[in-house]
C-alpha positions in Angstrom: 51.2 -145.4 -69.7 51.4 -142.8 -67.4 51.5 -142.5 -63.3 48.6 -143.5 -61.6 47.7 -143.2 -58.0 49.4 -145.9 -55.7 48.8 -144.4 -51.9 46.8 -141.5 -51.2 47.8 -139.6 -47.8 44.2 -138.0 -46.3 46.6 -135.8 -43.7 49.2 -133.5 -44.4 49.3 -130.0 -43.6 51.0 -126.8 -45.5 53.6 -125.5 -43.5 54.8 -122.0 -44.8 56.1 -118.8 -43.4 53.6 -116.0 -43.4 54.9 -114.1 -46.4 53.4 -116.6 -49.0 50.5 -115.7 -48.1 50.6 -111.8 -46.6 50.5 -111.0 -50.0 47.5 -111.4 -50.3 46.3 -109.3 -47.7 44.8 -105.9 -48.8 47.2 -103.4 -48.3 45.9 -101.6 -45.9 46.3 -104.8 -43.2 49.2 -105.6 -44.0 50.9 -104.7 -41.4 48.7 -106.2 -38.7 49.2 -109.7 -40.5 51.4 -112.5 -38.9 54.8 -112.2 -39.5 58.5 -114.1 -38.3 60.8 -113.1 -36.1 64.4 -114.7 -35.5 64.7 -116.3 -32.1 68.5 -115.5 -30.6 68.7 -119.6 -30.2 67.8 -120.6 -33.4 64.3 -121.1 -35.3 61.4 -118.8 -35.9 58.4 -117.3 -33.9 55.3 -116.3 -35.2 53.9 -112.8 -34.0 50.3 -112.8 -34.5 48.5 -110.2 -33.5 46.3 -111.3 -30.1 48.8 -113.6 -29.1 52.3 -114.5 -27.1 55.2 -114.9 -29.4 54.7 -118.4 -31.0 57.4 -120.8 -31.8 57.8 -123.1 -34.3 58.3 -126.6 -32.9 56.7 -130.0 -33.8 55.0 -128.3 -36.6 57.8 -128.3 -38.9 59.4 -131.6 -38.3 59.7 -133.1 -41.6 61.9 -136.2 -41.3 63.1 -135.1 -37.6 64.3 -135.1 -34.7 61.3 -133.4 -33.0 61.7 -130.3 -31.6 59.8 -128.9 -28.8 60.5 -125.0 -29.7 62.9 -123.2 -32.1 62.6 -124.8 -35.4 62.8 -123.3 -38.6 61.3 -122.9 -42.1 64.7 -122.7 -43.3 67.8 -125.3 -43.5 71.4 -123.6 -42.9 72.0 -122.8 -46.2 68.7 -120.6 -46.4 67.0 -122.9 -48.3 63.1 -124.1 -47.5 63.4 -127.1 -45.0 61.1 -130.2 -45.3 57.4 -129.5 -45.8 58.3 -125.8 -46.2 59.5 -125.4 -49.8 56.9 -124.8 -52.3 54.5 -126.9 -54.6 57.2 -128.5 -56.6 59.3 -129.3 -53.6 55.9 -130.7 -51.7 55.6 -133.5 -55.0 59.3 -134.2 -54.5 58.9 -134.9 -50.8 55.8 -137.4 -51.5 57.7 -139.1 -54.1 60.8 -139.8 -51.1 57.5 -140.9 -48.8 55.6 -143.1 -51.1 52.9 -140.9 -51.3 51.3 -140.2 -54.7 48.7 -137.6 -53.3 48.3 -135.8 -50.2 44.6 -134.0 -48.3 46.1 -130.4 -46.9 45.3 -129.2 -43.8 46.1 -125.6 -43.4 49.4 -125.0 -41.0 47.4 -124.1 -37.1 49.6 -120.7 -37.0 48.0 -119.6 -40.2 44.5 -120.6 -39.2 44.1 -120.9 -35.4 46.0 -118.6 -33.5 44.9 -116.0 -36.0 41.5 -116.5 -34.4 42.8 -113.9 -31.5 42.8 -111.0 -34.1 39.2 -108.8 -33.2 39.0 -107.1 -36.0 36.5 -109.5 -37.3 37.9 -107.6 -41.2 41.4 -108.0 -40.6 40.6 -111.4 -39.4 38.7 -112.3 -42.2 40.9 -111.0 -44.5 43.7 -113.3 -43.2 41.4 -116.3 -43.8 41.2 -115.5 -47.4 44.8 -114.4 -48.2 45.5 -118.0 -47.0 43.0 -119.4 -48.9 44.2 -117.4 -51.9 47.6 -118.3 -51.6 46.9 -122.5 -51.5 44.5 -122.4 -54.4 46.2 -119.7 -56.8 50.2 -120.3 -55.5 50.3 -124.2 -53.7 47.4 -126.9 -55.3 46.8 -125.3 -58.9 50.8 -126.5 -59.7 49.0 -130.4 -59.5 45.8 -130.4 -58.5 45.7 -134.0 -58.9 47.9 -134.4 -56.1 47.8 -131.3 -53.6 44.5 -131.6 -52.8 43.6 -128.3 -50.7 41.7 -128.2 -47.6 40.3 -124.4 -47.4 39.9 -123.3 -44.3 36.9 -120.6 -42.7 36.8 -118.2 -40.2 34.9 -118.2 -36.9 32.8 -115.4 -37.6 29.6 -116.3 -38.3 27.7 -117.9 -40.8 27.6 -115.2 -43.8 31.2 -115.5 -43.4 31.5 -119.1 -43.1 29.1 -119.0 -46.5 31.4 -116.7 -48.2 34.4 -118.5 -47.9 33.0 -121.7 -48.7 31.9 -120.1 -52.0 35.6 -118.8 -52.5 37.0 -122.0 -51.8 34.9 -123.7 -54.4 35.4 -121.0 -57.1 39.3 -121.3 -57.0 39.1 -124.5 -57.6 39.4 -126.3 -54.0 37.9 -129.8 -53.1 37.6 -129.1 -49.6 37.1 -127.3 -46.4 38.2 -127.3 -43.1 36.6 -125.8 -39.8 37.2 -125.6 -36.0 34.0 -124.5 -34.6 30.7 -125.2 -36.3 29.2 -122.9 -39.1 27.9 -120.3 -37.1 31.2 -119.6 -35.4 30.6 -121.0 -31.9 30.9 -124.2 -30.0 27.4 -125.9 -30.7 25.5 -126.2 -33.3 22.4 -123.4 -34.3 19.7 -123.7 -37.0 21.6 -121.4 -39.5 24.6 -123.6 -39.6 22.1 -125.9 -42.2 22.6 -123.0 -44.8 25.9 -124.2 -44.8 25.8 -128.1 -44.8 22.9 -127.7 -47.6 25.4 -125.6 -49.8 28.5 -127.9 -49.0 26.1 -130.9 -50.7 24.9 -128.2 -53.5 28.5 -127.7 -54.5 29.9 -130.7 -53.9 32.6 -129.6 -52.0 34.2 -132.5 -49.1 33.6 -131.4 -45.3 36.9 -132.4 -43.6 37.3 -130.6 -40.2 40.5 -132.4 -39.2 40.1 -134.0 -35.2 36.8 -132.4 -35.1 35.5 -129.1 -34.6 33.3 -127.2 -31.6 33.5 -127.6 -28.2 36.1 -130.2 -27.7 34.8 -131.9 -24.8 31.4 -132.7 -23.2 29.9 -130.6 -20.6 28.2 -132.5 -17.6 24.6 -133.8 -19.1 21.7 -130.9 -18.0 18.8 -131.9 -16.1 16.5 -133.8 -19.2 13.8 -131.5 -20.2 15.9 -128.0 -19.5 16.8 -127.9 -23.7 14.3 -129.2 -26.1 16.5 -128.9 -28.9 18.2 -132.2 -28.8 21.4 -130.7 -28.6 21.3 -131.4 -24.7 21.2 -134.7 -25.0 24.4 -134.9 -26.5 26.6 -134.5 -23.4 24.6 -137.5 -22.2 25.1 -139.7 -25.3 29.0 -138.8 -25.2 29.3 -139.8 -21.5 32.3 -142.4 -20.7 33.9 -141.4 -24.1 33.6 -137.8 -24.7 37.3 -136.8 -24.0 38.2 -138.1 -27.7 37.4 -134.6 -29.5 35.6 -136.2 -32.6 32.8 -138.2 -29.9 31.2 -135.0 -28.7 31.3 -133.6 -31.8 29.5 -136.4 -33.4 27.2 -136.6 -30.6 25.8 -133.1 -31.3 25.3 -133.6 -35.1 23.6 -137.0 -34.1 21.5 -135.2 -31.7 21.2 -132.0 -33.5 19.4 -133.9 -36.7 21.8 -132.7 -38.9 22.2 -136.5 -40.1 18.9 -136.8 -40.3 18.0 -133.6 -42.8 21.2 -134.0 -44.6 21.1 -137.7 -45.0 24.2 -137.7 -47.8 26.2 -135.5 -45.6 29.5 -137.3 -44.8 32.2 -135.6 -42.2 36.3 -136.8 -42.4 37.6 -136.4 -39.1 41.3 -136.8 -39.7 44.3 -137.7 -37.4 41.9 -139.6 -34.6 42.8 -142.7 -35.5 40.4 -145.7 -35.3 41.4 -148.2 -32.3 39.0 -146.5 -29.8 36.3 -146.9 -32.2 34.8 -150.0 -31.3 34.3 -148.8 -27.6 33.3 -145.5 -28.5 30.1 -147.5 -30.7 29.4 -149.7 -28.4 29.2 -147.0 -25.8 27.4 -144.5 -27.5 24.7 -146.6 -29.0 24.6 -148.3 -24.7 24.0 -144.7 -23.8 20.9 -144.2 -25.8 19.9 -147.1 -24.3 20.5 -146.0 -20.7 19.3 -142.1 -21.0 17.1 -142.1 -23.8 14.1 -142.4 -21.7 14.8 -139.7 -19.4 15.3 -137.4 -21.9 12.0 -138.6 -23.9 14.8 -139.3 -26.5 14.2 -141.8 -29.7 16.3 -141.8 -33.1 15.9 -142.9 -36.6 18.9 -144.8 -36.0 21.7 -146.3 -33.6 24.6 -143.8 -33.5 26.9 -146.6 -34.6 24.5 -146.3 -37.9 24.9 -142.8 -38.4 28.7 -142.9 -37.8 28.4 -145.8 -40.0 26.7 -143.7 -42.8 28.6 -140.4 -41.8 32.0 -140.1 -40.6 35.1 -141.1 -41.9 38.4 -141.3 -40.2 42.1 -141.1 -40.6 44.7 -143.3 -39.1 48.2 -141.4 -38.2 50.6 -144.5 -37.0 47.9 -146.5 -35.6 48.9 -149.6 -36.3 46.6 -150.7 -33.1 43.4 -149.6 -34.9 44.1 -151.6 -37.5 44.5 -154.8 -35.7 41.0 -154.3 -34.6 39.3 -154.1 -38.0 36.9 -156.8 -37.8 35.2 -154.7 -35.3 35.3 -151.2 -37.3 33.7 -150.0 -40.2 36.4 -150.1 -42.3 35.3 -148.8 -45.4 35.3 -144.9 -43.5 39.3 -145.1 -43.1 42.0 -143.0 -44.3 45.2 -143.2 -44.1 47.6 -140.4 -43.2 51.3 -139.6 -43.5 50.6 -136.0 -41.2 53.5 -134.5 -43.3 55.4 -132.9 -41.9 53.9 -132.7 -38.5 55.8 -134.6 -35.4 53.6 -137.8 -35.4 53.9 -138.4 -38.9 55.1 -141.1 -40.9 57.4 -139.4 -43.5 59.6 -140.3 -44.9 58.9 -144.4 -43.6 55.2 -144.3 -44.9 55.7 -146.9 -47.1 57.5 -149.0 -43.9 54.5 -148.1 -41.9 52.1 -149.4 -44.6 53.8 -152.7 -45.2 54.2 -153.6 -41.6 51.1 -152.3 -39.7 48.5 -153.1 -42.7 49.9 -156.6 -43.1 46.8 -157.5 -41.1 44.7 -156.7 -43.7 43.6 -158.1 -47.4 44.6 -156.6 -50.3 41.1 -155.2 -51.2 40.3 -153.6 -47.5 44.3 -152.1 -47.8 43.4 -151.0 -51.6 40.3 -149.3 -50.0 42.2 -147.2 -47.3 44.8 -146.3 -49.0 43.3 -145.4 -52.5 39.4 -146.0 -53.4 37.9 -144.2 -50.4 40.5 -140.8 -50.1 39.4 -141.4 -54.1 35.8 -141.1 -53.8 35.4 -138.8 -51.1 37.4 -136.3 -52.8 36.3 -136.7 -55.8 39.7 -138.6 -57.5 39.8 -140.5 -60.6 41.5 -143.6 -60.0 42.2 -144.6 -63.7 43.9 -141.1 -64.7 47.6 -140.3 -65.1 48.6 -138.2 -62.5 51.2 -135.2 -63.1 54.7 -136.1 -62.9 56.7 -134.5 -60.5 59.3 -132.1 -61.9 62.9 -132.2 -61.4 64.8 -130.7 -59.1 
């Protein structure tokens, strides 16, 4: 019998230098694509058109010691340090972790920061050459086990549509986003062309903390936006400041649970242990402003994020402790590989002492059914071995 799935991380992120993926930028735009430079102290910056010279710090921490600024890619003897080798040196690494399979988020240098390039082409074509580069060079080594998180550019939603499509025809479960569909803050009619085709194609939505505006505005006058979408800033009052609330709020208020009611959202690396307040509150503040707004819904919001949203623990051994009071069955777990909060390479010493206040079938459920099922993993299939070094 073969290897089969024992702990399934829903966070890790591809760290890699720009070349792995330059190469996939037409030719002609090549040269305004991110590149290194060598910092006279030590460790790498990223020049990205846009933007100040970037450093690498906590993103490539690996097994540590965290560094604030002038990290590297690279150990001492040249070689690719932890969580910036390639695919076969990615299965090794979960192997020393515990981890059998790992949900990747792209690295933020290679998807955030190249938001500042205006040249909505170039920009675009940087999105894809990432894209290209995790589904053709990174995931399609084990499939099983890299599980890659596309991610879309902020341009709009024909171009938000067209990478989605990409994504799904190289052969990627997944995609990740930082502002809605249509490439701003809040949400817009058009972004349903995209939620529809995400169901249609059965490709997982997992927008990491959240995506849009990150925090809630102060509540309008009720009656000044008819859209719902006003509402929102009200429902998020008292708990807003966690990203994923406002977010949530919108789609809540916005109907998108309500057309799309087998939509499901992953919000990964929140953690859980504010949960139960931020429930409570939300569904209290329907309660409290609904009838200002001439506001009524389908549902409680602690129903839809019941039905909706998932979310992945990063050391949180807090949340778990509070799991009679949180729907349980919408938690992942995540190692954040090789990010500064992680876990690696303790996971497993994580696992055993934080979800020891847990039975077995609830731990079996974080750590393996639901990653499983919202990704779309078989459970009972040998996984691919991970090759020598």
């Amino acid at each position: 019998m073969g290897r089969k799935y024992q702990v399934i991380s829903g966070d890790g992120h591809v760290e890699t230098p720009p070349e792995t993926f330059v190469k996939y930028v037409p030719k002609q735009w090549v040269d305004r694509a991110p590149r290194l430079i060598k910092l006279p102290k030590g460790g790498e910056g990223w020049l990205i058109e846009g933007m100040p010279l970037l450093q690498n710090g906590q993103n490539i921490t690996g097994g540590g010691p965290v560094q604030m600024g002038g990290a590297s890619y690279y150990n001492d003897d040249g070689s690719p340090a932890e969580g910036a080798g390639d695919a076969n040196q990615r299965l090794r690494e979960q192997d020393l972790d515990g981890v059998d399979a790992e949900i990747l988020f792209p690295p933020v240098f290679a998807s955030r920061f190249i938001e500042a390039i205006s040249d909505r082409d170039v920009y675009c074509s940087m999105v894809r050459a990432y894209n290209s580069f995790l589904a053709y060079d990174y995931c399609s080594v084990a499939p099983d086990r890299l599980i890659g998180n596309a991610t879309l550019p902020v341009t709009g939603i024909d171009d938000a549509l067209a990478e989605l499509e990409f994504a799904h025809e190289a052969g990627l479960r997944s995609i990740c986003f930082y502002q809605f569909p249509n490439g701003g803050g809040t949400p817009k009619p058009e972004d349903d062309r995209f939620w529809e085709r995400c169901l249609e194609l059965g490709m997982a939505i997992s927008p990491h903390f959240g995506f849009g505006q990150a925090q809630a505005p102060y509540p309008g006058k009720p009656g000044t936006d008819t859209s719902g979408v006003g509402f929102a800033s009200a429902l998020a009052q008292r708990v807003g400041n966690h990203h994923p609330v406002y977010c949530i709020a919108q789609l809540i208020t916005s109907g998108v649970f309500d057309r799309f009611p087998d939509i499901k959202f992953y919000f990964a690396e929140s953690n859980i242990a504010w949960l139960p307040w931020a429930m409570f509150t939300l569904d209290d503040n329907l309660k409290l402003f609904g009838p200002s707004y001439g506001i009524t819904m389908k549902m409680k919001p602690s129903e839809y994020i019941e039905k909706h949203c998932y979310f992945g623990i990063v050391r949180d051994p807090i949340g778990l402790a509070y799991h009679e009071m949180i729907p349980m069955d919408n938690v992942m777990f995540g190692s954040d590989f090789p990010h500064s909060v992680g876990s690696y390479p303790k996971s497993q010493e994580f696992i055993d002492e934080a979800f020891a206040v847990l039975g077995p079938e609830i731990k079996r459920k974080i750590l393996l059914e639901t990653p499983a099922a919202y990704y779309g993993l078989d459970l009972d299939a040998d996984i691919t071995e991970t090759p020598a070094a």
